[in-house]
C-alpha positions as CSV (number, residue, x, y, z in Angstrom):
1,X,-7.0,-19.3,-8.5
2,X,-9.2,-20.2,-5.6
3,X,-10.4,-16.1,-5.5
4,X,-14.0,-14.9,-5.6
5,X,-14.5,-12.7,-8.8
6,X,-17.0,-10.1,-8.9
7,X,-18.5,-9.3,-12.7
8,X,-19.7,-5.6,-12.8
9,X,-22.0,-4.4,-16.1
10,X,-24.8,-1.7,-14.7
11,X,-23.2,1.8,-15.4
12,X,-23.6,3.3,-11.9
13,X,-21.6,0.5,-10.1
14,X,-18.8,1.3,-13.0
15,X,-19.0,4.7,-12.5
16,X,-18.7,3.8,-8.6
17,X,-15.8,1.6,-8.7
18,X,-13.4,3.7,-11.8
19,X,-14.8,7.2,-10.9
20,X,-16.1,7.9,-7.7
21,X,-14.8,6.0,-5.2
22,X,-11.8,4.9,-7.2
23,X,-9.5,5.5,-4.1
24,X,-11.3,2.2,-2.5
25,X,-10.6,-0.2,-4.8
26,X,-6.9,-0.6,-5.6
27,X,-5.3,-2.9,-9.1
28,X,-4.7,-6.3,-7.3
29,X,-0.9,-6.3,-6.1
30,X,0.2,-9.5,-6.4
31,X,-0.9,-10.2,-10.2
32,X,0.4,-6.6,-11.1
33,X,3.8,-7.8,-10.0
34,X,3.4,-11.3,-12.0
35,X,3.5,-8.4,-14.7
36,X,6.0,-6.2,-13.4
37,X,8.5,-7.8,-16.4
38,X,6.2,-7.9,-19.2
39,X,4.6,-4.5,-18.5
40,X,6.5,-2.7,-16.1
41,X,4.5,0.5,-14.9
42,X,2.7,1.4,-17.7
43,X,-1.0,3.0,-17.5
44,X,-2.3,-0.7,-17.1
45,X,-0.5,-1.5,-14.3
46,X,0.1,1.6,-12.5
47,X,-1.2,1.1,-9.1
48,X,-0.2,4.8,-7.1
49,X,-3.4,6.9,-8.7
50,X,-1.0,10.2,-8.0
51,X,1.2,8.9,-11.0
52,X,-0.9,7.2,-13.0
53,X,-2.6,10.7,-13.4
54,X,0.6,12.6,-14.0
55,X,1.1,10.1,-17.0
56,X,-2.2,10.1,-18.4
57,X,-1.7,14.5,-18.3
58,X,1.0,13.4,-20.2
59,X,0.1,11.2,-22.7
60,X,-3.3,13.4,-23.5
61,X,-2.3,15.3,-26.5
62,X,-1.8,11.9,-27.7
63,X,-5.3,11.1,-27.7
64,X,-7.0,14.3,-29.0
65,X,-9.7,14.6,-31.5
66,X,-7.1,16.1,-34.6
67,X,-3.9,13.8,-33.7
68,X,-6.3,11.1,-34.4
69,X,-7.6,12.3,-36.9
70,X,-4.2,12.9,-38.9
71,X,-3.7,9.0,-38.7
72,X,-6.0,8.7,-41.1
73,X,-3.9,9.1,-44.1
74,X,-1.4,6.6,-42.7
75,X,-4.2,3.9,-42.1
76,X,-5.2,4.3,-45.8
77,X,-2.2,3.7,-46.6
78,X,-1.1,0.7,-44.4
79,X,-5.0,-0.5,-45.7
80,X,-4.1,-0.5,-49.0
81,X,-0.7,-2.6,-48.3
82,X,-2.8,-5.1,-46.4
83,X,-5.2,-5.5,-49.2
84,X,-1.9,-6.3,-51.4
85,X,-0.6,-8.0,-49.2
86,X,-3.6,-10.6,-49.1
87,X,-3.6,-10.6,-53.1
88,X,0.3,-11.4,-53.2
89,X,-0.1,-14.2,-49.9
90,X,-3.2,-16.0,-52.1
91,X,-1.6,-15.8,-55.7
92,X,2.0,-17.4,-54.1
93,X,0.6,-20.7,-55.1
94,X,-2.2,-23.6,-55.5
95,X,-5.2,-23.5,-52.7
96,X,-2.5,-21.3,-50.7
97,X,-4.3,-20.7,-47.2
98,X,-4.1,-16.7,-46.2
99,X,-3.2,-16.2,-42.1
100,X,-5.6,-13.5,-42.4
101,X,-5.5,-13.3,-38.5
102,X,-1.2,-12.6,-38.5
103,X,-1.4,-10.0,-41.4
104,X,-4.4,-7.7,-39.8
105,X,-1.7,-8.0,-36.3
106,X,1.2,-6.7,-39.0
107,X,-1.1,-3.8,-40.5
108,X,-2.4,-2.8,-36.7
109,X,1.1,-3.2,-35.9
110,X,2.3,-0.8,-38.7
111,X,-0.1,1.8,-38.4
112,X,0.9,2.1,-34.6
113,X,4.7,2.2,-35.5
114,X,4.1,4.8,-37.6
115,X,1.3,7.1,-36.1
116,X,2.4,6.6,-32.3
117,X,6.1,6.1,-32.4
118,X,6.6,7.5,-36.0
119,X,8.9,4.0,-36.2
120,X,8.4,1.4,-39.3
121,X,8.0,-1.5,-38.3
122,X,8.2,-3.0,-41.7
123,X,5.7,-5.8,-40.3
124,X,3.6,-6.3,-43.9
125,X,7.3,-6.2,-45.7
126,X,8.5,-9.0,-44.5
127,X,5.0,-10.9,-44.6
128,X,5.1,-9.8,-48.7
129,X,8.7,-11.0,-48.3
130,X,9.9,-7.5,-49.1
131,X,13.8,-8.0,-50.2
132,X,15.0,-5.3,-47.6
133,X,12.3,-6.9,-45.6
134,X,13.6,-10.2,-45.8
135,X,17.2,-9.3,-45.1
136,X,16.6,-7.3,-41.7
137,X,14.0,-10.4,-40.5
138,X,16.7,-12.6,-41.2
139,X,18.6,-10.8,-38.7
140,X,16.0,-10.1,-36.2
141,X,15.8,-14.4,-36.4
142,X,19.2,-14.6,-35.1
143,X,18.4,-11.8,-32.2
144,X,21.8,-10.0,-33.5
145,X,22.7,-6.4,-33.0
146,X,24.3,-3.6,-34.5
147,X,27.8,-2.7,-32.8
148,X,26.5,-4.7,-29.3
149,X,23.8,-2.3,-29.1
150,X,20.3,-2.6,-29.7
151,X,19.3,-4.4,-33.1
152,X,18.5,-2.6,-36.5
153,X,15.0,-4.5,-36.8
154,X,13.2,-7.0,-34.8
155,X,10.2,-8.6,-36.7
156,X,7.6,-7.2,-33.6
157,X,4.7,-9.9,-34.7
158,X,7.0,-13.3,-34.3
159,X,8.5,-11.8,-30.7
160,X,4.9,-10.6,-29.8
161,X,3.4,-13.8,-30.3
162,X,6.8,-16.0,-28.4
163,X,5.8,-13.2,-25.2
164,X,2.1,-12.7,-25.2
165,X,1.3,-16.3,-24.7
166,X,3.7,-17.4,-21.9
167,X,2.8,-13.7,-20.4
168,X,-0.6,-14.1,-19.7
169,X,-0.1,-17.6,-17.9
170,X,2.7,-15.7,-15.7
171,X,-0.5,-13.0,-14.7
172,X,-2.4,-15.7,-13.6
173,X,0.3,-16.1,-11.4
174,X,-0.5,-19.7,-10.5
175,X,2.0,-20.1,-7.6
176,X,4.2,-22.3,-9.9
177,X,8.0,-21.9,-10.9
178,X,8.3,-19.4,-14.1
179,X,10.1,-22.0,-16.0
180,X,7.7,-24.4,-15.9
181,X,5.2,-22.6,-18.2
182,X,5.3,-23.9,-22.0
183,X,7.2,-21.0,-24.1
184,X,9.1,-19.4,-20.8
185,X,12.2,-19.9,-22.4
186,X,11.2,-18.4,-25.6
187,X,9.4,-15.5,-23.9
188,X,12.7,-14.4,-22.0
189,X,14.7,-14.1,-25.5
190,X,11.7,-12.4,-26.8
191,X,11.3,-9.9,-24.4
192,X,14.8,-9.3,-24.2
193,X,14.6,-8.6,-27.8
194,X,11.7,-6.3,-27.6
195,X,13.3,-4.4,-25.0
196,X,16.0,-3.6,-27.4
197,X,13.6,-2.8,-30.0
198,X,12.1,-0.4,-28.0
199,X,15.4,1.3,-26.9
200,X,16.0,1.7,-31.1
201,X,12.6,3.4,-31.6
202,X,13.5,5.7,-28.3
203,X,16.9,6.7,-29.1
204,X,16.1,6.9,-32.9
205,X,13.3,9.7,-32.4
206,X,15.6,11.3,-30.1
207,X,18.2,11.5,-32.9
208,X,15.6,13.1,-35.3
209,X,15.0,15.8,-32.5
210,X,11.3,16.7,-31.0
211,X,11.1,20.2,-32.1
212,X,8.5,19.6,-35.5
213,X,5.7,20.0,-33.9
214,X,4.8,16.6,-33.7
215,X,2.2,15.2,-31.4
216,X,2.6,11.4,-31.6
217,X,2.9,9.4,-28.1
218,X,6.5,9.0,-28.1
219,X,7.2,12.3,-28.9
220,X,5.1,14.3,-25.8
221,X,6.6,11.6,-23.8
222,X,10.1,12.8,-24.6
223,X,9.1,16.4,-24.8
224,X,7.9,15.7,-20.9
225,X,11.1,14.1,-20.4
226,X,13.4,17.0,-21.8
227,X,11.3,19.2,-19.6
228,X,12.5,17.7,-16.4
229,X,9.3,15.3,-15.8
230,X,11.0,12.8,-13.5
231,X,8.2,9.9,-14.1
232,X,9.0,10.1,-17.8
233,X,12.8,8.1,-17.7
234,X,13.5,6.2,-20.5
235,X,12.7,2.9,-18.1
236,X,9.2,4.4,-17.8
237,X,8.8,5.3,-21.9
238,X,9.3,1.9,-22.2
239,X,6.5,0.7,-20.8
240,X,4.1,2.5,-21.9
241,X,5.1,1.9,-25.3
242,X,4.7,-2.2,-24.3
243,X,0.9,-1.4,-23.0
244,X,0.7,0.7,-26.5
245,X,1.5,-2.1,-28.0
246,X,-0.4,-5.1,-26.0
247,X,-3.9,-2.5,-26.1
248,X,-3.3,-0.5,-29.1
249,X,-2.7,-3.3,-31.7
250,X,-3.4,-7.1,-31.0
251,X,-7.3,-6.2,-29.8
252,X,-7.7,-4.0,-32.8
253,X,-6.0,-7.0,-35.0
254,X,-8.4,-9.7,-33.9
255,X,-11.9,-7.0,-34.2
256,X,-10.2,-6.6,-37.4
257,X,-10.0,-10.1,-38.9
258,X,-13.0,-10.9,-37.5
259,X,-15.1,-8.7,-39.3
260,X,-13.2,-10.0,-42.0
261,X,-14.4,-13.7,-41.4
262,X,-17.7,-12.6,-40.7
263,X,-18.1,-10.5,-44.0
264,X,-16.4,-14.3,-45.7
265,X,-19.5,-15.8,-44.8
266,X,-22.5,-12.9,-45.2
267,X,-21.1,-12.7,-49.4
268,X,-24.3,-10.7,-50.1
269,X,-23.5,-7.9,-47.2
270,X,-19.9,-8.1,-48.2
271,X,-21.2,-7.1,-51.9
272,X,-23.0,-4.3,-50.3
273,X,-20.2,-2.8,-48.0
274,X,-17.8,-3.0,-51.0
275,X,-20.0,-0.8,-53.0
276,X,-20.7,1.3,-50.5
277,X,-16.5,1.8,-50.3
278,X,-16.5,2.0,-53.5
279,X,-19.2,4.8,-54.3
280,X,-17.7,7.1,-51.5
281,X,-14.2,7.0,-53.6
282,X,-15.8,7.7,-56.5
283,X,-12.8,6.2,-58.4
284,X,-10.4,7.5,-56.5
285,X,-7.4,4.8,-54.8
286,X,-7.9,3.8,-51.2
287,X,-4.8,6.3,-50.1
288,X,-7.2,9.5,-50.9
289,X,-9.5,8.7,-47.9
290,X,-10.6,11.6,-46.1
291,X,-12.5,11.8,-42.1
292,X,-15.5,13.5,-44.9
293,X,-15.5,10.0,-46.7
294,X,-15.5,8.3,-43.5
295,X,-18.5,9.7,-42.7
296,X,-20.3,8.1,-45.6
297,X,-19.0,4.7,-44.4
298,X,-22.4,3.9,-42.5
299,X,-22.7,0.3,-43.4
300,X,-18.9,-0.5,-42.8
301,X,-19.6,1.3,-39.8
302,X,-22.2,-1.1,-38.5
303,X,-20.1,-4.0,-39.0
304,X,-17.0,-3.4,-37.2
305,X,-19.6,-2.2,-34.5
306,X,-21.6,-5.0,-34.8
307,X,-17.9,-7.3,-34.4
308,X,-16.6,-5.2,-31.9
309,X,-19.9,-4.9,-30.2
């Protein structure tokens, strides 16, 4: 408000600014600490570069080439309980309008749960109004926990959408009292609810124990943890998993249902991406996708590129 901003888009001045004089240009102070609630000290809002390295060392078996890769089976399957989920949401009654836009955030959100944090969010359950689904959202309405302790389920799409709105107003930080801003109210219950949430996915892949080999986010973060990393507290853990969530599966959501809409319009090139889905299963359901298959995928391809672009 009142700043000068400076747009950067030719390569070398990136390269100058994130790479090799990175040490000049610090993440602005006051707007991180607008943030400091919402995000804490994640890897988006980590201003010391000495730590923000030590948790990106940490976090990079995370992101390698074969832990990705072995999400694929999970995103077939959370793709295929989208696709139902659409069919069940437009057959529930006459000229029934679909949020396509909500459901692609549940499936985004799912597929994260599951891959990163290996928690279920159940976010397409209760959109399908799931019964077990429907019981634990009723719950999650009335923000009530287990034994005073963190609550069994939280529906994460309802509390992400009462925080992320009043959240970005708040980084703005427009010099204005917090309670002012439409939603502030509901954004404090919601993030103390998500905060809760997150302390159930922690503790509960610390019951399962981290010794299978697994590679997800959460579990190198708690491996680092056991093995005396002091940045890793579960304070820390925390917020990553909040920047996991915020980067990892509401931008993904929206290149998602756009493509969607996109495709609603172009009928003809929709025709021609469904066969070409279609011809590379061979008859086989959506869950049998392989990376091999993928690779056939060139049209599909070029249109989330094109979306994304």
């Amino acid at each position: 408000m009142g700043l000068r901003a400076v747009y950067v888009r030719h390569p070398e001045d990136i390269v100058h600014i994130m790479r090799t004089h990175a040490d000049r240009y610090c993440k602005g102070v006051e707007q991180l600490a607008a943030m400091h609630e919402f995000l804490g000290e994640g890897l988006v809002t980590l201003s010391d570069g000495a730590r923000h390295a030590e948790a990106r060392a940490v976090l990079d078996p995370g992101f390698r080439a074969e832990f990705v890769k072995g999400m694929l089976p999970t995103m077939a399957a959370v793709a295929q309980e989208l696709v139902d989920t659409m069919l069940f949401k437009a057959g529930a009654g006459p000229a029934k309008d679909v949020e396509v836009e909500e459901l692609c955030r549940r499936a985004t959100l799912d597929v994260l749960g599951r891959t990163a944090f290996r928690f279920d969010f159940q976010a397409l359950a209760v959109a399908r109004g799931a019964s077990q689904g429907v019981e634990l959202a009723a719950e999650a309405a009335q923000h009530k926990s287990v034994s005073g302790s963190a609550p069994r389920y939280a529906d994460a799409v309802t509390l992400w959408d009462a925080v992320l709105g009043p959240a970005m107003l708040i980084a703005f930080d427009m010099k204005i009292p917090n309670f002012i801003i439409p939603g502030y109210a509901g954004y404090q219950d919601g993030l103390r609810t998500f905060n809760q949430l997150v302390k159930t996915v922690i503790s509960k892949r610390k019951a399962e124990g981290l010794e299978d080999g697994s590679k997800d986010l959460l579990t190198v973060m708690l491996q680092a943890q056991q093995q005396g990393n002091s940045l890793m507290t579960d304070k820390h853990i925390r917020d990553e998993l909040m920047v996991f969530l915020l980067a990892g599966s509401d931008t993904t959501a929206e290149l998602l249902a756009f493509a969607c809409y996109e495709l609603s319009r172009r009928p003809q090139l929709q025709q021609q991406v469904r066969a070409e889905v279609a011809g590379v299963l061979a008859g086989r359901p959506l869950t049998a996708l392989t990376v091999e298959d993928t690779r056939g995928l060139k049209l599909l391809t070029a249109c989330v590129n094109e979306v994304g672009g």
